[in-house]
C-alpha positions as CSV (number, residue, x, y, z in Angstrom):
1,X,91.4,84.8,123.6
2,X,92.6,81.8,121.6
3,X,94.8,82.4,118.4
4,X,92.4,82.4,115.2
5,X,93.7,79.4,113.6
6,X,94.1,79.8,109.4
7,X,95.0,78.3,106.4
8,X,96.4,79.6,103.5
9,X,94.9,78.6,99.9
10,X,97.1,79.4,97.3
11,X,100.3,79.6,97.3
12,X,101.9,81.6,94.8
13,X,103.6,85.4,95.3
14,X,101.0,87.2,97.6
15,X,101.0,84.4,99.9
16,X,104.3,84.7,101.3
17,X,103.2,88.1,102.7
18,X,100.3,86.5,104.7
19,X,102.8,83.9,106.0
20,X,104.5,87.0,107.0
21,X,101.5,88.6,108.6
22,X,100.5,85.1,110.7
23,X,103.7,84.6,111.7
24,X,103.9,88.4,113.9
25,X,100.1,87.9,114.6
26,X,101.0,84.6,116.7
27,X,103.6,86.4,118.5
28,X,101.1,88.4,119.5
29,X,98.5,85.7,120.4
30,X,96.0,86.4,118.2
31,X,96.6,84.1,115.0
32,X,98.3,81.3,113.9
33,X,98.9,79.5,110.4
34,X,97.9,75.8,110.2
35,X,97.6,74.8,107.1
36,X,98.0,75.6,103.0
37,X,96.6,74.3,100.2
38,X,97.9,74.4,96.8
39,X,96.7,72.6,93.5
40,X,100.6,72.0,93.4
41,X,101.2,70.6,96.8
42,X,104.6,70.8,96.0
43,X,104.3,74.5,96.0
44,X,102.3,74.4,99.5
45,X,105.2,71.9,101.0
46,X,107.6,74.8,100.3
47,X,105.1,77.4,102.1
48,X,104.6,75.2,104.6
49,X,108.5,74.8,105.3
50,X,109.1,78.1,105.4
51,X,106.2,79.4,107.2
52,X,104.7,76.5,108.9
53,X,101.7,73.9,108.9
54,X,100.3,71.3,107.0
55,X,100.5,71.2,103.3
56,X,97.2,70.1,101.2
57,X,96.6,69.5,97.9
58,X,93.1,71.0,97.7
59,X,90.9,73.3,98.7
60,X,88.5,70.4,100.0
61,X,91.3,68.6,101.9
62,X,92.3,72.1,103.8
63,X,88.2,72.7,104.4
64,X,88.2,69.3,105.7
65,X,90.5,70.2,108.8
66,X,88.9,70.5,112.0
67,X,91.7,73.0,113.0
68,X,90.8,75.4,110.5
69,X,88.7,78.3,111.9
70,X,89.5,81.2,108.9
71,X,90.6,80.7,105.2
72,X,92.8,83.6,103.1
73,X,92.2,83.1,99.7
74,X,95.3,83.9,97.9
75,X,94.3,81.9,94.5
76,X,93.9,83.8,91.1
77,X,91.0,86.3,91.3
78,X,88.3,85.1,89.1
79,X,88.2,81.8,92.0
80,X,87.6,83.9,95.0
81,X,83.7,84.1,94.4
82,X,83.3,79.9,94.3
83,X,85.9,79.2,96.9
84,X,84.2,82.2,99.6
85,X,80.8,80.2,98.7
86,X,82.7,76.7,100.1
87,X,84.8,77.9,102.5
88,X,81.7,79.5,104.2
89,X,79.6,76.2,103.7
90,X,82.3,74.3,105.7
91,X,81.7,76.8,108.5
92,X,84.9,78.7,107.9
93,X,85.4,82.7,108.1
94,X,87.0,84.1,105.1
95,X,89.5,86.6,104.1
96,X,90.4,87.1,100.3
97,X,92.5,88.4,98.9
98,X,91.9,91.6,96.2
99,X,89.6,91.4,94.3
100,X,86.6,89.5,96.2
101,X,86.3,87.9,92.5
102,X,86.7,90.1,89.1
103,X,82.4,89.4,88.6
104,X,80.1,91.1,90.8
105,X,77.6,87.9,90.6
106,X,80.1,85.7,92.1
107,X,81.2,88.3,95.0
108,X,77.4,88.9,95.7
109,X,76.9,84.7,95.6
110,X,79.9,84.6,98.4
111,X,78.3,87.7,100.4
112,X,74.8,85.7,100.5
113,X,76.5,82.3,101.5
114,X,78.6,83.9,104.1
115,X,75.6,85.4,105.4
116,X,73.5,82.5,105.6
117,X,76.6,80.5,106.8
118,X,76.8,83.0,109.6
119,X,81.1,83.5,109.1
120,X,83.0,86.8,108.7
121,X,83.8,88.0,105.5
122,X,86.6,90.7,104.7
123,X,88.9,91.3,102.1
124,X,92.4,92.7,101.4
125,X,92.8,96.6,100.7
126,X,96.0,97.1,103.2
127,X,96.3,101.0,101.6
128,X,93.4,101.5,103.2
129,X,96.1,101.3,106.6
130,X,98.6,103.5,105.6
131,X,99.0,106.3,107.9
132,X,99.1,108.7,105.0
133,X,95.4,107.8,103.8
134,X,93.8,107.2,107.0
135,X,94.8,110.8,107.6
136,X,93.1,111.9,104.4
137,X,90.1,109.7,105.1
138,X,89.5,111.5,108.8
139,X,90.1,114.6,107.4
140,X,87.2,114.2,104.8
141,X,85.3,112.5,107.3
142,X,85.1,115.6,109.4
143,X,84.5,117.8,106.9
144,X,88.0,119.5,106.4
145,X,87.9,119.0,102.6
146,X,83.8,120.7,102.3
147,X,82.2,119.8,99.4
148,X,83.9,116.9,97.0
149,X,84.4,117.8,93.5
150,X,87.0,116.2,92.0
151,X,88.7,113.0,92.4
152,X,91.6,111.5,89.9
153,X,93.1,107.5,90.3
154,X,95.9,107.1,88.5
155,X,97.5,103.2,88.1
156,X,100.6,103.7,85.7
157,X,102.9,100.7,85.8
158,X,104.5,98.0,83.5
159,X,104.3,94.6,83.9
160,X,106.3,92.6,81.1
161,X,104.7,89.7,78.7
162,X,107.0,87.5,80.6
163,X,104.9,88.5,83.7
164,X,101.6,87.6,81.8
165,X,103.6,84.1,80.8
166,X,103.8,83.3,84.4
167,X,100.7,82.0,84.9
168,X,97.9,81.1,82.4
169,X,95.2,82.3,84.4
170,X,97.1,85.9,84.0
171,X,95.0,88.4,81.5
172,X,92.6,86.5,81.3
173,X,88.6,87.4,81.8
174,X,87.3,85.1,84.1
175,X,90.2,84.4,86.2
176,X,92.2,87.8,86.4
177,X,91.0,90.6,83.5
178,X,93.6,93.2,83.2
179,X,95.2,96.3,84.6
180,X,91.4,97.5,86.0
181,X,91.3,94.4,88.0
182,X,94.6,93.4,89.1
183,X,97.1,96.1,89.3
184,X,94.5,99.1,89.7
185,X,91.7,97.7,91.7
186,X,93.1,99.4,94.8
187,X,92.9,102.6,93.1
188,X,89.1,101.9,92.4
189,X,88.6,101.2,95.9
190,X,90.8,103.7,97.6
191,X,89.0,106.9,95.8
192,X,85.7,105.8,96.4
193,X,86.8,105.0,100.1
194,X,88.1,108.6,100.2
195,X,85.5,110.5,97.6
196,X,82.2,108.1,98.3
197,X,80.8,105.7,95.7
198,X,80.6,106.5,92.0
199,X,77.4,106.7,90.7
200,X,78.0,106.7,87.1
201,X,80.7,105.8,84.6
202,X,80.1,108.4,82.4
203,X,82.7,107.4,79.7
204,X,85.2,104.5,79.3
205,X,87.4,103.2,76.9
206,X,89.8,100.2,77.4
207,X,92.3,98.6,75.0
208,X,92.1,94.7,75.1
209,X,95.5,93.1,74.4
210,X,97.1,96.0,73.2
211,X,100.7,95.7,73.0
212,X,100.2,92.0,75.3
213,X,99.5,88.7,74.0
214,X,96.5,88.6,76.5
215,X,92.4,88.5,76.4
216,X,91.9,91.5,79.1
217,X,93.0,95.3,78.7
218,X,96.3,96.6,79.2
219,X,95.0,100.3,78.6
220,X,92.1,102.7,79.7
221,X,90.4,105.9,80.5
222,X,87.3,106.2,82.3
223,X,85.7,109.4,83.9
224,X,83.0,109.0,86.5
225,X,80.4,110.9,88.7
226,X,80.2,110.6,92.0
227,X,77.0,109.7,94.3
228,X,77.9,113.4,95.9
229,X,78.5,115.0,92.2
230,X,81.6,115.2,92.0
231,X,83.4,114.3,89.0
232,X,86.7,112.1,88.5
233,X,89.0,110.4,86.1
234,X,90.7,106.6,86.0
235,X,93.7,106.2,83.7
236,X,95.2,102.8,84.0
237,X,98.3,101.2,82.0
238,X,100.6,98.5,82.7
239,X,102.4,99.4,79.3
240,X,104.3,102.6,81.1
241,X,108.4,101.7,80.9
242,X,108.9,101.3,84.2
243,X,105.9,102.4,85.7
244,X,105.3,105.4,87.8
245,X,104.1,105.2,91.4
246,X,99.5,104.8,91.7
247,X,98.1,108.3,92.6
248,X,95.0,109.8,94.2
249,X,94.3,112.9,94.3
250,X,91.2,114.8,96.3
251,X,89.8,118.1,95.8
252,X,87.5,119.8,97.9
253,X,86.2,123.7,97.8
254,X,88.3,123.7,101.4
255,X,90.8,120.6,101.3
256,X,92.9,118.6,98.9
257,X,95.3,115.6,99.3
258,X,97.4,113.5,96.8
259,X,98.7,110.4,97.7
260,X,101.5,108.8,96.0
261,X,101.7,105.2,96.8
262,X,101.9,105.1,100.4
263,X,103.0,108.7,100.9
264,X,101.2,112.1,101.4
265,X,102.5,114.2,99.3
266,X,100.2,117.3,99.3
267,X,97.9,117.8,102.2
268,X,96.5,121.2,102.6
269,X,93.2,122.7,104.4
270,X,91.6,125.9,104.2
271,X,91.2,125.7,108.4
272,X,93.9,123.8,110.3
273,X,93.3,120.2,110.5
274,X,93.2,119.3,114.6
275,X,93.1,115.5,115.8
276,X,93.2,113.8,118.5
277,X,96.6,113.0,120.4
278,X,95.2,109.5,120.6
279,X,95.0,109.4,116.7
280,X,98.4,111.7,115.8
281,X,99.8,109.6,112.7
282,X,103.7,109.6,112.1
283,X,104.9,113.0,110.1
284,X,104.4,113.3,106.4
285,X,108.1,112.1,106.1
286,X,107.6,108.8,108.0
287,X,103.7,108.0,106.3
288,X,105.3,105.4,103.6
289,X,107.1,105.0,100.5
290,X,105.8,106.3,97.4
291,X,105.2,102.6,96.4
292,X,107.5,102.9,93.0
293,X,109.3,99.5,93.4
294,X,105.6,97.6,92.9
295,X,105.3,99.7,89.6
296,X,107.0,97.5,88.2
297,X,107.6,94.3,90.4
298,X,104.9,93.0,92.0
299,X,106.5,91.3,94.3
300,X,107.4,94.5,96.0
301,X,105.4,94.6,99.2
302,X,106.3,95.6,102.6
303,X,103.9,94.0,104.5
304,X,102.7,96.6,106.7
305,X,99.8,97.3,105.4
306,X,98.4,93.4,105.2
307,X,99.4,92.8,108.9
308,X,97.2,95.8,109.8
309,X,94.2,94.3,107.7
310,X,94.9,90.8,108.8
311,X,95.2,92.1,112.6
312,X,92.0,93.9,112.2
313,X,89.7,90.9,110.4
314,X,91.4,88.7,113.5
315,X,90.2,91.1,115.7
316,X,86.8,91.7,113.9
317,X,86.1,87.9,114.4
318,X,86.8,87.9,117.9
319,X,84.6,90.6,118.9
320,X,82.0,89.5,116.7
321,X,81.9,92.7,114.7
322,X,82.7,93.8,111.1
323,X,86.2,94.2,109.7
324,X,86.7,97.3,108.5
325,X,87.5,96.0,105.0
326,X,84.6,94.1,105.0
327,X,83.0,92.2,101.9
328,X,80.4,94.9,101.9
329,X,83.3,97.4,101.8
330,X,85.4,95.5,99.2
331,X,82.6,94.9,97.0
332,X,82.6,98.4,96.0
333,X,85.7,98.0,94.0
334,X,84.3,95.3,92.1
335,X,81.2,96.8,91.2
336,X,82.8,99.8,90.0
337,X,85.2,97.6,87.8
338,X,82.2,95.9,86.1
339,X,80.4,99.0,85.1
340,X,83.6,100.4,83.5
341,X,84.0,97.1,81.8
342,X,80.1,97.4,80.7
343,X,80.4,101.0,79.5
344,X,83.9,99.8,77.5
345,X,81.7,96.8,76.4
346,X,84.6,94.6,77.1
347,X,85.0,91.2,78.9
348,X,81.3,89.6,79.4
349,X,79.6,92.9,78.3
350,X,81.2,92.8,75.1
């Protein structure tokens, strides 16, 4: 099996992580980085120093490469859409980072072109590979939990104006939106992953700029119905001084699980929950942090989770199979964030 070879586009705070990720994946064999592309190519000759490759100064010099097999798209969010749609017309697989784009046109644009281009196409939801939530997610799966009927997200951290300052793609609608899209679209995809695909947003109510001198919202409610009936609430904020860890929580008529951050803190079944030795996670002691240092830094990653999605979108592309965050899985998230933002009648459903 030869490595997978990848470059980097972006090259801003998330990309150090995938850096990170390469970097153990070619000690393994099965990846290597070769390449990263920044619209500041001085920023990609400092990834590239520390991390290795071949610094570019575009997207279309990196696509150019020969020795390019995959990109990662680590650039602002409202780009991922366009770049997924050239990446995959220069023949390369592509990874993205979350979200596939904040518009579901442009993700379902990319999905076609990879299609037609014949490329892989995943994207980055590493909670989805804690041990804490793939226990949770078996558990449902077999029926532990019965019948689904309530399921709460909760995304409650704080992010400063100086944060929003940053960058001037930050907060705003077509390259970022706000706390629905950045900081709590794992939360939108992790309780649909675990309670099945909303159906309907039944109520929503977001507050654009409130409190931050940005376009998107800072602050919102919704509550939603499941494809299976069950109901749910979304409460979202990066306003909360210092922010409290994300939480899901599950309840089923014979199951229920929270998870705070990375950790399971409540796991209870009406019947014992028996697995397989072969799929035995670590204890609930050693399933993961309760994720309260990204609350309100988001630099804060430990980089577990995005080597196991990188490893397995590798791994999907070598056995010519689909990763198990694939774009059909990651669009979910997306679509769910537009029809809160059209039931808010916010952003471009205002």
């Amino acid at each position: 099996m030869e490595p997978l070879r990848f470059g980097i586009v972006g090259c801003g705070v998330i990309s150090g992580t995938h850096g990170q990720a390469l970097r153990k994946l070619e000690a393994e064999g099965l990846a290597r980085l070769v390449a990263a592309a920044d619209v500041d190519k001085g920023r990609a000759e400092s990834f590239v120093g520390q991390w290795g490759g071949v610094a570019c100064g575009s997207l279309e010099e990196l696509l150019a490469r020969d020795d390019v097999d995959a990109v990662t798209l680590c650039t602002p969010s409202g780009l991922h859409g366009q770049m997924a749609v050239q990446a995959a017309q220069a023949g390369k697989h592509v990874l993205s980072e979350k979200p596939l784009d904040v518009w579901i046109e442009n993700v379902d644009s990319a999905i076609a072109a990879c299609r037609e281009a014949g490329v892989t196409y995943g994207g980055i939801f590493q909670e989805r590979f804690s041990p804490a939530a793939r226990k949770v997610k078996r558990a449902i799966d077999a029926g532990a939990f019965g019948q689904i009927v309530l399921a709460c997200a909760e995304t409650k951290w704080y992010r400063s104006q100086g944060y929003y300052d940053s960058g001037d793609w930050r907060g705003t609608w077509m390259q970022d939106a706000g706390v629905f899209s950045n900081q709590g679209i794992h939360s939108l995809d992790k309780v649909q992953w675990l309670a099945g695909p909303v159906e309907e947003v039944l109520s929503a109510t977001l507050k654009v700029g409130f409190l931050r001198s940005i376009e998107a919202e800072t602050l919102g409610v919704a509550t939603v119905r499941f494809a299976n009936g069950a109901l749910g609430t979304i409460t979202m904020t990066t306003l909360s001084y210092e922010g409290f860890p994300e939480r899901i929580d599950v309840s089923g008529t014979t199951g229920s699980a929270m998870l705070v951050g990375d950790h399971l803190a409540h796991f209870h079944t009406r019947e014992p929950f028996e697995e397989d030795a072969a799929a035995q996670e670590p204890s609930e002691a050693e399933s993961g942090d309760t994720g309260a240092a990204k609350a309100s830094d988001p630099a804060a990653l430990s980089g577990d989770g995005h080597l196991g999605n990188v490893r397995d979108f590798v791994l999907a592309v070598h056995e010519k199979r689909q990763p198990l965050v694939s774009a059909q899985e990651a669009r979910h998230a997306v679509n769910l964030l537009n029809m809160i933002y059209q039931k808010a009648q916010v952003g471009l459903y205002a």
